[in-house]
C-alpha positions in Angstrom: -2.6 -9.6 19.8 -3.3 -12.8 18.2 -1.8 -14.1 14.7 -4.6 -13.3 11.7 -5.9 -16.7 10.4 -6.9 -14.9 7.0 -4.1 -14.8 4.1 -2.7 -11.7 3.4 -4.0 -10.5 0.4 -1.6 -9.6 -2.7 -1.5 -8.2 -5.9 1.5 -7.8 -8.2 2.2 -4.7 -10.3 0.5 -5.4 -13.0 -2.7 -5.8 -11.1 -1.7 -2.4 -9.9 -1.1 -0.3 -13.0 -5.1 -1.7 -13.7 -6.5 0.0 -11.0 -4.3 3.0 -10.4 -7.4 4.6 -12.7 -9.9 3.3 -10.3 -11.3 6.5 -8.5 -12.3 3.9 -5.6 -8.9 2.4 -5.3 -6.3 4.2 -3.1 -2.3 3.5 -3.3 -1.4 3.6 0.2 2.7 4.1 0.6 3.7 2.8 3.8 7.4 3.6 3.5 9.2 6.5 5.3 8.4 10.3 4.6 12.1 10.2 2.9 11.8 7.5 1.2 8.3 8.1 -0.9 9.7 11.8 -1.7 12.3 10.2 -3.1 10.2 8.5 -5.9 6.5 6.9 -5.3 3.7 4.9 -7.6 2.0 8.0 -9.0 -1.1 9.1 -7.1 -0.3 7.2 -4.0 -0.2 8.6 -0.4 1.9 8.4 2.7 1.0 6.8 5.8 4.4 5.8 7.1 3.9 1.8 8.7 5.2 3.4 12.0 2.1 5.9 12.1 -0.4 3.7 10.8 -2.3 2.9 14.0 -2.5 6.3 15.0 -4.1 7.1 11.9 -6.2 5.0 10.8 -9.3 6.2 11.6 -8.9 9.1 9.0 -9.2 5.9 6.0 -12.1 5.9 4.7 -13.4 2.2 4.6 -15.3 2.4 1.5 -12.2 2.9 -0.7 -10.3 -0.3 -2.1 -6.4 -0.3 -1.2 -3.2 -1.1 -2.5 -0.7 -1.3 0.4 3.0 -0.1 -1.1 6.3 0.0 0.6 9.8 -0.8 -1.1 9.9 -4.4 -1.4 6.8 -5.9 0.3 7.6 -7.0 3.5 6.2 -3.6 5.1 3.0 -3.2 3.1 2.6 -7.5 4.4 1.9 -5.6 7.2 0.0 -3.0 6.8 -2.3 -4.9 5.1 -2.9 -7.3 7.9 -2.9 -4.5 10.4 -6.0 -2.9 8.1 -7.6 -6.5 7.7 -7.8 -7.2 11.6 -8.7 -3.3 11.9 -12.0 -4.5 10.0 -11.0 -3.2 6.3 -12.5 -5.4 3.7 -10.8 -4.6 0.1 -7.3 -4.4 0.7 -3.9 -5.8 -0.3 -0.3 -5.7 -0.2 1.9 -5.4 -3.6 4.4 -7.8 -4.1 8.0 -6.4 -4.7 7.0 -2.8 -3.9 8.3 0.1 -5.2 11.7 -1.4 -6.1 9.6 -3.7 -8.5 7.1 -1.5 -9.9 10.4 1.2 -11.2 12.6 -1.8 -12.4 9.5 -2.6 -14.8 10.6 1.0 -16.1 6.6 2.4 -15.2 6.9 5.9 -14.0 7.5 7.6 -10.6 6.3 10.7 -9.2 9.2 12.6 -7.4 8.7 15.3 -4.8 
């Protein structure tokens, strides 16, 4: 598989909090089934980075996503693995999780 010329792109939590309304935005949490129970960005879903390739093909492609893990490094990614995968609006959140509940903004808990 070859290296993605395209930049990665990134949004920080701020930029997330605006669109968690957005009813064609998704939160995509790429983190372990464990680890999102334990507290996630409210509304987002679980795709674990392990079982994204298998899965993919049940994202819809006309949705805008936000790519989520704990501190970014897994949602970097995810979000290339979407972009070469032929997904348009996407991108990972800097800092993650960790930074989205030091900025004291809620978590849902499961």
């Amino acid at each position: 598989m070859r290296p993605s010329t395209r930049p990665i792109p990134e949004i920080d939590i701020d930029q997330l909090a605006e669109i968690l309304n957005d009813e064609a935005a998704s939160i995509l949490d790429v983190r372990e089934d464990w680890e999102f129970h334990r507290g996630h960005v409210p509304g987002a879903f679980s795709i674990p980075l392990a079982q994204l390739p298998g899965r993919v093909v049940d994202l819809p492609r006309d949705k805008r996503y936000a790519v989520i893990c704990e501190h970014g490094n897994r949602s970097l990614a995810a979000t290339e693995f979407l972009l070469r995968s032929g997904f348009d609006s996407v991108a990972s959140v800097t800092g993650g999780t960790n930074a989205w509940a030091r900025s004291a903004r809620p978590l849902e808990r499961d």
